[in-house]
C-alpha positions as a LaTeX table, in Angstrom:
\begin{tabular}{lrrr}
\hline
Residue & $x$ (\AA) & $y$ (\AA) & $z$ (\AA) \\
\hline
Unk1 & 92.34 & 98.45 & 88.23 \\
Unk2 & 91.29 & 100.94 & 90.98 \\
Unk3 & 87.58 & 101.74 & 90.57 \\
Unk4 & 83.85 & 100.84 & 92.01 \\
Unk5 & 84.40 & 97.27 & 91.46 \\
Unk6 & 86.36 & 97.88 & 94.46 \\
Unk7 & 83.25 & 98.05 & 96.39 \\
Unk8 & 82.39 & 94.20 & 95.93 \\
Unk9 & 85.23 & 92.98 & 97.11 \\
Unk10 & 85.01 & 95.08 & 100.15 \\
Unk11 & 81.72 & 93.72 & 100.57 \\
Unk12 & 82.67 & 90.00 & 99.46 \\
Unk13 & 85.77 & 91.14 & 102.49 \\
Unk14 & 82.95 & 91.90 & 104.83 \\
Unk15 & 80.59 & 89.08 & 104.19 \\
Unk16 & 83.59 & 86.61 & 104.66 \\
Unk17 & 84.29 & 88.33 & 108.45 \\
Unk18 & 80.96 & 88.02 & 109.20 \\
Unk19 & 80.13 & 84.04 & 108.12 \\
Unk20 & 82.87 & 82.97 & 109.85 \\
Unk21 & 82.70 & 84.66 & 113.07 \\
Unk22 & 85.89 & 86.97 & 112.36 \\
Unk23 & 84.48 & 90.44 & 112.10 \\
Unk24 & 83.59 & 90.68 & 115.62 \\
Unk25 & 86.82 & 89.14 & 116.73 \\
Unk26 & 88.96 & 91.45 & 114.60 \\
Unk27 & 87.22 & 95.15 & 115.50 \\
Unk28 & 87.46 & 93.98 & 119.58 \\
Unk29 & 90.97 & 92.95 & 118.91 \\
Unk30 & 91.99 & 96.80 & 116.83 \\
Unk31 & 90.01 & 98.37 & 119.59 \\
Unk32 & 87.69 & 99.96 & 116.15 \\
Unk33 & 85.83 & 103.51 & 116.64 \\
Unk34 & 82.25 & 103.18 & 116.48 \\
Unk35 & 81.61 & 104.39 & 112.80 \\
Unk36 & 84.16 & 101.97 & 111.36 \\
Unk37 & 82.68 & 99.22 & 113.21 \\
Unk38 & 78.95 & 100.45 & 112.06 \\
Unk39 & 80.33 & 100.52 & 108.20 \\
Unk40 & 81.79 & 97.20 & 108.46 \\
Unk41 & 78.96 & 95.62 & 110.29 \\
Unk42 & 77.22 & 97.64 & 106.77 \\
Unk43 & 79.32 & 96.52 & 104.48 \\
Unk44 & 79.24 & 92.58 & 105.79 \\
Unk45 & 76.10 & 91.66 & 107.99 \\
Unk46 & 73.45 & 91.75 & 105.00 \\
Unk47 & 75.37 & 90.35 & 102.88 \\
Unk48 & 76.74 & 87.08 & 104.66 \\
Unk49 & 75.47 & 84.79 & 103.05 \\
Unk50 & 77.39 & 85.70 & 99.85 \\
Unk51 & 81.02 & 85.64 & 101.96 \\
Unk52 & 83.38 & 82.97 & 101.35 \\
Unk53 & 83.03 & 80.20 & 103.80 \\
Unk54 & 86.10 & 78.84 & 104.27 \\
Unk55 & 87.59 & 75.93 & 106.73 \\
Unk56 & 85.60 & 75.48 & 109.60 \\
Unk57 & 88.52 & 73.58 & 111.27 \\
Unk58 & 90.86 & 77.25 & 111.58 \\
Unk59 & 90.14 & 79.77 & 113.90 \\
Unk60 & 88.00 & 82.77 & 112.84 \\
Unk61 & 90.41 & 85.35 & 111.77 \\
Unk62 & 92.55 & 82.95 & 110.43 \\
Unk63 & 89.66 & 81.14 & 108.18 \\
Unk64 & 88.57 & 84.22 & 107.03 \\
Unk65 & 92.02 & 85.51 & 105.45 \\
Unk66 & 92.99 & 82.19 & 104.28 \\
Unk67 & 89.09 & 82.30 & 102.06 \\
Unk68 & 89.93 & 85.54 & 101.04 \\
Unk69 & 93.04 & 85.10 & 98.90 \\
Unk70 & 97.09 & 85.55 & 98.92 \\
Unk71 & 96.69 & 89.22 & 99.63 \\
Unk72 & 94.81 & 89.15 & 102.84 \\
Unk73 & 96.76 & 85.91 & 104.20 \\
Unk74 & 100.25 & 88.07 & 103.41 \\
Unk75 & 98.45 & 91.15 & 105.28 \\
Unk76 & 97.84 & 88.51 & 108.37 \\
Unk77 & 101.27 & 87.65 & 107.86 \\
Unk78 & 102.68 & 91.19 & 108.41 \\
Unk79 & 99.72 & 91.57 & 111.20 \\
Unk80 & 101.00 & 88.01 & 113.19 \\
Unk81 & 104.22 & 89.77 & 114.01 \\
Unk82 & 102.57 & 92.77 & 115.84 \\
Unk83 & 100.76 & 91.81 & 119.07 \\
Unk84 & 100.86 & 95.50 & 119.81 \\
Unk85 & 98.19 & 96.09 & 117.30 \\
Unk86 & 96.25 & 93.05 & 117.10 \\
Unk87 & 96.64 & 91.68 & 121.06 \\
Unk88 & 98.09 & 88.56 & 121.78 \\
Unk89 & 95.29 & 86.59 & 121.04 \\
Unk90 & 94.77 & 87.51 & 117.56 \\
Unk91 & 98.17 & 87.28 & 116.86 \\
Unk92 & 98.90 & 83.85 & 118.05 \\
Unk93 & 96.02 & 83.20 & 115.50 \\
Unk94 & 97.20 & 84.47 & 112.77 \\
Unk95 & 100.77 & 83.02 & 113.38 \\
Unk96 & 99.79 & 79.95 & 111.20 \\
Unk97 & 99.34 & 82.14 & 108.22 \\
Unk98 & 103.11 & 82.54 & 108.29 \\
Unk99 & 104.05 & 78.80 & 106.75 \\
Unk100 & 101.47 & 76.02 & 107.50 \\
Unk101 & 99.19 & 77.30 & 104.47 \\
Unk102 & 97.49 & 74.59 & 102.07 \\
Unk103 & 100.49 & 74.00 & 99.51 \\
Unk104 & 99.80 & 73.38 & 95.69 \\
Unk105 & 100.90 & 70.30 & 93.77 \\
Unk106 & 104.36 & 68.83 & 93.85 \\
Unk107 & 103.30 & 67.94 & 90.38 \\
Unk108 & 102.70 & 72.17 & 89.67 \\
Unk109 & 105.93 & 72.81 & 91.44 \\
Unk110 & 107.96 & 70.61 & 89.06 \\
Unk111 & 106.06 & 71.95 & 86.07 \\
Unk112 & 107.05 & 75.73 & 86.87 \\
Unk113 & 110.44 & 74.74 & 87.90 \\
Unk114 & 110.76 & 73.28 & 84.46 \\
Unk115 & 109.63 & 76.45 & 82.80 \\
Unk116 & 111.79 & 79.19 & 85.14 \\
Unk117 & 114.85 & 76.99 & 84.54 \\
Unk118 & 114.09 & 75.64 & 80.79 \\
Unk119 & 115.14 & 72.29 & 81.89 \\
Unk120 & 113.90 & 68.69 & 83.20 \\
Unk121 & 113.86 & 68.70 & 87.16 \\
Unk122 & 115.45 & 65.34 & 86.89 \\
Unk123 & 118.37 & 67.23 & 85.68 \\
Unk124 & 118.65 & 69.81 & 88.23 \\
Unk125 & 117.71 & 68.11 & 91.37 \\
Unk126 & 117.90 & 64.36 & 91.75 \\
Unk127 & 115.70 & 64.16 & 94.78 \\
Unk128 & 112.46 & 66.88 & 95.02 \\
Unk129 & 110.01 & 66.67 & 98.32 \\
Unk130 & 106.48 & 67.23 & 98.62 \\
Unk131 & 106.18 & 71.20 & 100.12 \\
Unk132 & 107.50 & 71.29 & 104.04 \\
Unk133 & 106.30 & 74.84 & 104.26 \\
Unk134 & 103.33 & 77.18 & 102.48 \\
Unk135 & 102.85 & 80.23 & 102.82 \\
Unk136 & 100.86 & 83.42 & 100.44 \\
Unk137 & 103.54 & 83.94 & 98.09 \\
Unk138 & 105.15 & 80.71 & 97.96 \\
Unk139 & 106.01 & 77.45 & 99.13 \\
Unk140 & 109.35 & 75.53 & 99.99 \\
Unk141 & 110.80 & 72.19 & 98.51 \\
Unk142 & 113.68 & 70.17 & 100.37 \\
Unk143 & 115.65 & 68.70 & 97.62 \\
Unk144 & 119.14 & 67.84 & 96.45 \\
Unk145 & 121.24 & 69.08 & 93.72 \\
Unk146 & 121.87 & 66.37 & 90.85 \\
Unk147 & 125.11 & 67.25 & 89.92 \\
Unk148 & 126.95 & 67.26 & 93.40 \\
Unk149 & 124.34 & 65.85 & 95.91 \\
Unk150 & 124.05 & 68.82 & 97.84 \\
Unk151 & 120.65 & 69.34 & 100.10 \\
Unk152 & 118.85 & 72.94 & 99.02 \\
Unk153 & 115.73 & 74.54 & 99.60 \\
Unk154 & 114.13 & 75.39 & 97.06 \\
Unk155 & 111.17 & 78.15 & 96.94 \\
Unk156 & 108.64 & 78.36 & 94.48 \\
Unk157 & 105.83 & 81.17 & 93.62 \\
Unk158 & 102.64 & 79.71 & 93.78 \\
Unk159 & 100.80 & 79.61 & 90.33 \\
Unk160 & 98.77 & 83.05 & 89.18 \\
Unk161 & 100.18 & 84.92 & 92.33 \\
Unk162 & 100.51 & 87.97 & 90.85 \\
Unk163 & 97.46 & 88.97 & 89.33 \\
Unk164 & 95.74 & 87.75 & 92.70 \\
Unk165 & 97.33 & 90.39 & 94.35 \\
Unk166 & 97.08 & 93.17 & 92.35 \\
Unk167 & 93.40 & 92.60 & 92.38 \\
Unk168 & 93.19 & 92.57 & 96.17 \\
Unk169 & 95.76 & 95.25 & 97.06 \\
Unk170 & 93.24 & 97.73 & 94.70 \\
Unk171 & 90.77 & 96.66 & 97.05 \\
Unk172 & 92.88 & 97.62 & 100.13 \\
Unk173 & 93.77 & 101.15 & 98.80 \\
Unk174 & 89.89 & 102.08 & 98.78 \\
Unk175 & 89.68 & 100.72 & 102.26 \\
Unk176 & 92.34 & 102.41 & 103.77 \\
Unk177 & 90.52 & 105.71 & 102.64 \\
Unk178 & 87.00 & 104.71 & 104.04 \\
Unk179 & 89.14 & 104.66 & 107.63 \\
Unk180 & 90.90 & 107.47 & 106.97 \\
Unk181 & 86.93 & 109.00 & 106.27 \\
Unk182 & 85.28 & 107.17 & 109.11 \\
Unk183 & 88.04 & 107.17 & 111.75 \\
Unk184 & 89.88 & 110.27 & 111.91 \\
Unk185 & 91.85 & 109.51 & 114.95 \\
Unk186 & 93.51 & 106.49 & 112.73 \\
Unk187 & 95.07 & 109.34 & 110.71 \\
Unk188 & 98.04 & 109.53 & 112.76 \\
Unk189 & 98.72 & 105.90 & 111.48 \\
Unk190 & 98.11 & 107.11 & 107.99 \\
Unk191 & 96.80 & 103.68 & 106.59 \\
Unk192 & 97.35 & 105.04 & 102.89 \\
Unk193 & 101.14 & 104.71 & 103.25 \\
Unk194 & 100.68 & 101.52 & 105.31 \\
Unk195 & 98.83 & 100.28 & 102.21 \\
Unk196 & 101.57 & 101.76 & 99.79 \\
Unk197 & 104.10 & 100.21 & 101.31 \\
Unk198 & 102.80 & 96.95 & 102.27 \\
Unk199 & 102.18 & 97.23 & 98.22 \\
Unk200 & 105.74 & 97.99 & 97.63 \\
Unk201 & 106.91 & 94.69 & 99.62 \\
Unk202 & 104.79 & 92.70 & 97.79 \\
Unk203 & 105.88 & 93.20 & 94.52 \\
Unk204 & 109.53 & 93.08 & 95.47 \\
Unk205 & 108.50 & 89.52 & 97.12 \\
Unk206 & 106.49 & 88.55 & 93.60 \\
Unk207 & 110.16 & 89.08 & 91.66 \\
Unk208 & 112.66 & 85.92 & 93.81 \\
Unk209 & 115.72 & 87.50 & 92.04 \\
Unk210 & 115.34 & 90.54 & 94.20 \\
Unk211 & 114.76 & 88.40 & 97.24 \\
Unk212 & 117.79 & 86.08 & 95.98 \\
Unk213 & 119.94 & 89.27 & 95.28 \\
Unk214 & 118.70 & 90.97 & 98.85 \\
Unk215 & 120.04 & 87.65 & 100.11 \\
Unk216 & 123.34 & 87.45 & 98.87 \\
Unk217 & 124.15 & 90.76 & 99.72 \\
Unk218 & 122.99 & 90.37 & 103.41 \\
Unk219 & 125.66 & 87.72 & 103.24 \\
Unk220 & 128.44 & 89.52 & 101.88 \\
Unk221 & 127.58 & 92.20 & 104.47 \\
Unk222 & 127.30 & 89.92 & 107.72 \\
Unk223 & 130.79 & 87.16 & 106.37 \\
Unk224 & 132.42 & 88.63 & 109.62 \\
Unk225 & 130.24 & 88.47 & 111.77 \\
Unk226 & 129.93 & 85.86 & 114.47 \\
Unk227 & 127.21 & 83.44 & 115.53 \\
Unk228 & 125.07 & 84.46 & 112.51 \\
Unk229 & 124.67 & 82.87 & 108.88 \\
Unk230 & 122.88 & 83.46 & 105.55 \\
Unk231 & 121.89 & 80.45 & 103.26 \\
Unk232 & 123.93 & 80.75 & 99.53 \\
Unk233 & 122.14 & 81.57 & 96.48 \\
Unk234 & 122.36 & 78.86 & 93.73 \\
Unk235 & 122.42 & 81.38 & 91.44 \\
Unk236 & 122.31 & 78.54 & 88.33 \\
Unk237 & 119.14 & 77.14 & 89.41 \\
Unk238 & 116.86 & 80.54 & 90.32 \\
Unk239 & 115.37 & 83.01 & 88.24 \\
Unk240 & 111.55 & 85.26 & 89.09 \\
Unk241 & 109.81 & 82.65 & 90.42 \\
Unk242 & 112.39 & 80.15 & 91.51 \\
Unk243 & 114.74 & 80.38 & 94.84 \\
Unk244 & 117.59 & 77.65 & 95.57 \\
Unk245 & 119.39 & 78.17 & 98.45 \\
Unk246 & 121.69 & 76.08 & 100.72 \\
Unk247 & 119.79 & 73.87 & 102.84 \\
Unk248 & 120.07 & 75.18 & 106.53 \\
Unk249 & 118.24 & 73.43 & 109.78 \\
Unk250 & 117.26 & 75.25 & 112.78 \\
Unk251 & 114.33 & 76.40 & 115.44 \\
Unk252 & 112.18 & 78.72 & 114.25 \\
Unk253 & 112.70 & 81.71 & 116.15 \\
Unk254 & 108.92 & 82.16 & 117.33 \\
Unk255 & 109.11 & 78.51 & 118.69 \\
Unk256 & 109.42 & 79.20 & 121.90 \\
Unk257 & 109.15 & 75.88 & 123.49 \\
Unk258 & 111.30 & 73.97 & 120.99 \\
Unk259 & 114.28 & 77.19 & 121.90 \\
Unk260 & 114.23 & 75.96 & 125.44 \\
Unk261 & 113.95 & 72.78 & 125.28 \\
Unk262 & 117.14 & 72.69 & 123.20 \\
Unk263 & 119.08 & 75.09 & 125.92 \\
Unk264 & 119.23 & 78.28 & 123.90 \\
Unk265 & 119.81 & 81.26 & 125.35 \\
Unk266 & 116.61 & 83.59 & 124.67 \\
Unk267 & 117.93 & 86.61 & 126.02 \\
Unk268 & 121.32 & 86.03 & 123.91 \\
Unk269 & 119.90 & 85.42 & 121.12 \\
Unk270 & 117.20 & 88.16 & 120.91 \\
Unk271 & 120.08 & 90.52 & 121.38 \\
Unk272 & 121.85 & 89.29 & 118.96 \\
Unk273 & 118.84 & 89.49 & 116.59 \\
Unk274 & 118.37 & 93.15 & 117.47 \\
Unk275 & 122.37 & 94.12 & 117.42 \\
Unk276 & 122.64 & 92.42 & 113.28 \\
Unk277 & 119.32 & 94.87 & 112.57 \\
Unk278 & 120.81 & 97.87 & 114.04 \\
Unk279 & 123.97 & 97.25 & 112.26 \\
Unk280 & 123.12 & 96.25 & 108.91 \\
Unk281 & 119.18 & 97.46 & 108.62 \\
Unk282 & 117.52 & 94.10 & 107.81 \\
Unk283 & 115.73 & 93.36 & 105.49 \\
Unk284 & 112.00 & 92.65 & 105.58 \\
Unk285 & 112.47 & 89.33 & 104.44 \\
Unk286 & 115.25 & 88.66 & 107.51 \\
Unk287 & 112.57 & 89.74 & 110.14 \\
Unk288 & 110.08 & 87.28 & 109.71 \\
Unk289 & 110.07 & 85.12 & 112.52 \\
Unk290 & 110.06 & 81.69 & 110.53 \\
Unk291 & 112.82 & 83.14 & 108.59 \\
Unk292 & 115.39 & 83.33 & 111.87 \\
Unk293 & 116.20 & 80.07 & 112.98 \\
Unk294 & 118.63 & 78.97 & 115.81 \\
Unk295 & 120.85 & 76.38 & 115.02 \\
\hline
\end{tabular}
């Protein structure tokens, strides 16, 4: 799908920045080079009126990415987690990209439940909740298993995801080049390979039998280890676009406030976040912050 179409939706990319106040915001924040901030300002200002407008309720950056599509929200995602890049500011911003998206229906959920598992819901899961978390790829149900009662999570691929992104990530292949061409110091960062394997993630996330087999053997791997725990697989009741797992509750690890106010150690904790990567290479999936929990 690579080609000149490309162009317009780097143009629909930059009209979108510009309309709602992001593009500004996001070149300060990546400290840009002059000629990548005159071919943006190119590629968007003129054309504004044409960018997506989006919800004038969320912040700048965060409007902007959520107008654009799956793709740019999941590149937020990845971008939340490094205030190194983006500064602080930015960051916090984009943190709500992570799992406070707008969900899809419960009534869509059931119907592709229904399809992955060829079966009623009613006969998999006796209770099914409206989405408690959205997020690019997917969203997550509380619910509870008809046959023994048992509370799950259960995760569910929002509708057309796939072809969303592959039309986006084409777009961010050609844009990775024009830095490469306009900002020759960014080389060293080689934004190509941060493209092709941003690319690579996202189609292992778009298959949830790789992200259900990933999780099952982070288990096995971590049984005997202390203070740390990894959901079970209902293996019965997922396929490609449906997760259940073993309901677990907890503080998400980026919720700072909540961590203290319930007495948990911080420094403990981070270390022993840092000491189960070192020993048993996590997986991408592991490091996102709303993904850790302290229980």
């Amino acid at each position: 799908m690579r080609g000149p179409h490309n162009i317009w939706r780097l143009i629909r990319t930059g009209a979108t920045f510009e309309r709602t106040g992001a593009m500004k915001l996001v070149l300060d924040a990546m400290d840009a080079p002059k000629p990548l901030r005159i071919a943006a300002r190119v590629l968007g200002w003129p054309f504004k009126w044409l960018g997506i407008e989006g919800d004038p309720a969320m912040p700048p950056a965060t409007r902007a990415l959520t107008a654009l599509g799956p793709a740019y929200i999941k590149f937020g995602q990845v971008l939340s987690t490094r205030p190194d890049v983006v500064g602080d500011d930015l960051a916090r911003q984009l943190r709500v990209l992570q799992d406070r998206l707008p969900p899809f229906s419960l009534e869509e959920a059931r119907r592709q439940i229904e399809r992955e598992l060829e079966k009623p819901v009613d006969e998999v899961f006796s209770e099914l909740s409206e989405p408690i978390a959205a997020a690019s790829i997917a969203q997550v149900h509380q619910a509870r298993l008809a046959e023994t009662g048992e509370k799950v999570a259960v995760k569910v691929l929002r509708p057309g995801i796939e072809r969303a992104f592959r039309k986006d990530v084409d777009a961010f292949y050609l844009a990775a080049r024009l830095v490469e061409l306009l900002s020759p110091s960014s080389r060293r960062l080689r934004p190509m390979d941060v493209i092709r394997h941003f690319d690579g993630v996202v189609r292992g996330e778009l298959d949830l039998r790789l992200e259900s087999s990933a999780a099952a053997e982070y288990a096995a791997t971590t049984a005997k280890d202390d203070g740390f725990r990894v959901p079970a697989v209902h293996w019965a009741h997922s396929s490609r676009r449906v997760m259940t797992l073993e309901w677990a509750n907890g503080i998400n690890a980026n919720d700072l406030e909540a961590l203290d106010a319930a007495g948990v150690d911080r420094r403990a904790a981070g270390e022993r976040v840092l000491q189960m990567f070192l020993n048993h290479a996590c997986a991408t999936a592991i490091s996102m912050p709303t993904c850790i929990r302290a229980t």
